[in-house]
C-alpha positions in Angstrom: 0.3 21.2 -8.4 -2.8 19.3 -8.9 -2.5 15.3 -8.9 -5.1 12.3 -9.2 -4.9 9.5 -6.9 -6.2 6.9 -8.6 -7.9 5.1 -6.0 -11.5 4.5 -4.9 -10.2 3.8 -1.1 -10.9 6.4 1.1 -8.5 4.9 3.5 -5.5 4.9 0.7 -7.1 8.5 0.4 -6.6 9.8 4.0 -3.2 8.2 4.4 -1.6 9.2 0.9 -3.2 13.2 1.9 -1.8 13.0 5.3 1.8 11.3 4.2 2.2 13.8 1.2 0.7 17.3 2.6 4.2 17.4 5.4 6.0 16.8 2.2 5.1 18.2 -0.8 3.8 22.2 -0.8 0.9 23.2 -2.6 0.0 20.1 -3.8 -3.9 19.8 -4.2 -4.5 15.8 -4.0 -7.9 14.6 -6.5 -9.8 11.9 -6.0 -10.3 9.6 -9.1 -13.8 8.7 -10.1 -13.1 7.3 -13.1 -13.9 3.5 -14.1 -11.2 0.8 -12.8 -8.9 -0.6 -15.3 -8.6 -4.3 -15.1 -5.3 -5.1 -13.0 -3.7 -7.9 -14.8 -0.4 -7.6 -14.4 1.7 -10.0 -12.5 4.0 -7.6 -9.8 2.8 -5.0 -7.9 5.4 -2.6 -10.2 2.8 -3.8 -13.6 -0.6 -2.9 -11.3 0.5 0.5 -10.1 1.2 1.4 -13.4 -1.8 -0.2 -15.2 -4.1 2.1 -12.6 -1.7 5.5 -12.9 -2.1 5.5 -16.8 -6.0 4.6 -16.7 -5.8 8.0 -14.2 -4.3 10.3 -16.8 -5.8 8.6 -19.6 -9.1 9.7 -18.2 -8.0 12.9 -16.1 -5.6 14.2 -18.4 -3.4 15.3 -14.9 -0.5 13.6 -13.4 -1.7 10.7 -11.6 -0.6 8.6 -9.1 -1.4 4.7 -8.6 -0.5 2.2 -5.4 -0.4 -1.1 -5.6 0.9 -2.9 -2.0 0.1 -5.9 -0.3 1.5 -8.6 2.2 4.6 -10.8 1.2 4.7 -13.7 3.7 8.3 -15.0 3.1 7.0 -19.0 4.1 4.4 -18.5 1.8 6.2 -17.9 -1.3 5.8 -13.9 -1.3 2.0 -14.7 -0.6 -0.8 -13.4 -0.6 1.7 -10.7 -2.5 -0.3 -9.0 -5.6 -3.6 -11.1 -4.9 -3.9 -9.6 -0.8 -6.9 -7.8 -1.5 -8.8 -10.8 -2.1 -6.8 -13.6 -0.9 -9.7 -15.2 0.7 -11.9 -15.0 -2.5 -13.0 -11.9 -1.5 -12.3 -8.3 -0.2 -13.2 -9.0 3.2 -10.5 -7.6 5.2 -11.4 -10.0 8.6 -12.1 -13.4 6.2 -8.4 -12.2 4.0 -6.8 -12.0 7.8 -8.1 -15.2 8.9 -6.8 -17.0 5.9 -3.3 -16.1 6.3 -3.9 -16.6 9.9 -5.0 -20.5 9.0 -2.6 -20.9 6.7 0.3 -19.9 9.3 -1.5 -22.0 12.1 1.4 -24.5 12.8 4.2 -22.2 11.8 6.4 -21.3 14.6 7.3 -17.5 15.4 11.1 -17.6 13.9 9.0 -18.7 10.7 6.5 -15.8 10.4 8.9 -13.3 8.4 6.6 -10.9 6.6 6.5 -7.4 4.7 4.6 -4.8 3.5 5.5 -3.6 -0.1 4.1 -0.7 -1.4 5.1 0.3 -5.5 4.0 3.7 -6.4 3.6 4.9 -10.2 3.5 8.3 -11.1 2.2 8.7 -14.9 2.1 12.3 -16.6 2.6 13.0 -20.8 6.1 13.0 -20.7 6.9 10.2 -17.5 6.5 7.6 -16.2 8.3 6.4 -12.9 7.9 4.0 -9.7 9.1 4.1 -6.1 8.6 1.6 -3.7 8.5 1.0 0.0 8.8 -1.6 2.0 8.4 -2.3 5.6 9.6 -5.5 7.0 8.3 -7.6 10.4 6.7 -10.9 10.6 2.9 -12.2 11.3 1.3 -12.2 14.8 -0.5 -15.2 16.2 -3.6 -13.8 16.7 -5.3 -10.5 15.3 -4.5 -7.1 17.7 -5.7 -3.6 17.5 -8.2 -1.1 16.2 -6.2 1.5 14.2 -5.2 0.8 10.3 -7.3 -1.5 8.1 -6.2 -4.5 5.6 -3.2 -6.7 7.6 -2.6 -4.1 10.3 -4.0 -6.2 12.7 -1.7 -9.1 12.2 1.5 -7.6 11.0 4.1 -7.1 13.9 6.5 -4.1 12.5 10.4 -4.9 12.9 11.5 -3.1 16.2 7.9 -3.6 17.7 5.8 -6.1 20.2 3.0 -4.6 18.9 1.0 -5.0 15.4 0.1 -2.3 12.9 -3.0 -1.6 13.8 -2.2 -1.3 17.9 0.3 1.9 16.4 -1.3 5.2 16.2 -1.9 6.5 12.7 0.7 9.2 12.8 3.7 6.6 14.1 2.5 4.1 11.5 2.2 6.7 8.7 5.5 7.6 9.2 7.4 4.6 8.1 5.0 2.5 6.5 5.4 0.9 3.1 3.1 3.1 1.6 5.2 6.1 4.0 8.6 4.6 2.6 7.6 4.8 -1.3 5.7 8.0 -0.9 8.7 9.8 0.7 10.6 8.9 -2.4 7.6 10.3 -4.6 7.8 13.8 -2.4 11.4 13.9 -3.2 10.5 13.8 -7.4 7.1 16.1 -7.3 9.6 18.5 -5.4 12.2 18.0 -8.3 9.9 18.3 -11.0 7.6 21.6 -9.4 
C-alpha cells in the first residue's frame, strides 16, 4: 500500500515512517511535493483535512495530513492551531520563548498543557480523522536536545523530564502524533 504524507517536514517525515513501519505491513510512505493548500480552517480536525485532500487531489493516492500543536489550558487552548507560528514566525526557539513569556508568573499547578495531534486520511471513496493527545503541563525553562517544536518545554504526564530530554523511540511511542497514528494503523490494516 502506497500513501502520501502530505507534509514538507522532514521531521513529521521521520516520526510518522518510524511510528507507522512497526504497525502497518508493506506500507510504502511518499513524500508530498506538491504546492501547500492554504490552511484556513479554524480546528486542527478542518487543517488536517484541508492538507489530506490537496494530497490526493494532486497525487491521486490515499493521503494522509497532520495537523497538531500545543493547547495551553491557562491560555485559552493557545497557541492551539496557530503553534507553528505563534511568535509571528516559524521559529521554533522565538514560538518557545513566547509561550515561555507569556507563562512567566504562572505558577506550576497552573501550567496544564497538551499535545493534540488530528490525523486525516483522504482517498476517493473516504474520508476519516483520528486524533491523539498527550497531556502534561509547561516547564519553566527550556530542557533537552531530542524532538523539535515544544519538546523542549512540554513536561509529559508521569515524567520530571520534558519532551525533548526523552529519547525518540520512548517519545514516539505515546506521543500525540503516536496516539492518533496508532488509531490510523488500526484502519489502513482494516481497509488492506
Amino acid at each position: 500500500m502506497q500513501l502520501v504524507l502530505a507534509t514538507h517536514n522532514q521531521h513529521k517525515v521521520a516520526e510518522v515512517g518510524a511510528i507507522l513501519a512497526s504497525s502497518v505491513e508493506e506500507l510504502e510512505l511518499i513524500g508530498y511535493d506538491g504546492p501547500e493548500p492554504v490552511e484556513d480552517g479554524t480546528s486542527f480536525l478542518e487543517n488536517a483535512m484541508i492538507k489530506a485532500r490537496a494530497a490526493f487531489e494532486f497525487t491521486g493516492q490515499p493521503s494522509i495530513a497532520d495537523d497538531s500543536g500545543l493547547a495551553v489550558e491557562i491560555l485559552g487552548g493557545a497557541p492551539g492551531i496557530f503553534s507553528a507560528r505563534w511568535s509571528g514566525t516559524r521559529d521554533n526557539v522565538t514560538n518557545r520563548q513566547l509561550v515561555l513569556a507569556q507563562l512567566q508568573d504562572v505558577k506550576p499547578e497552573h501550567r496544564a498543557a497538551s499535545f493534540v495531534c488530528t490525523i486525516a486520511y483522504v482517498d476517493a471513496e473516504n474520508e476519516i480523522s483520528f486524533t491523539g493527545i498527550w497531556p502534561g503541563r509547561i516547564a519553566p525553562t527550556e530542557q533537552g536536545e531530542h524532538g523539535f517544536g515544544y519538546d523542549p518545554i512540554f513536561i509529559p504526564d508521569g515524567f520530571e523530564v520534558t519532551a525533548a530530554e526523552l529519547e525518540p523511540e520512548v517519545k514516539n511511542s505515546m506521543s500525540h502524533r503516536a496516539l492518533a497514528l496508532e488509531q490510523l494503523a488500526s484502519y489502513l490494516q482494516a481497509i488492506s
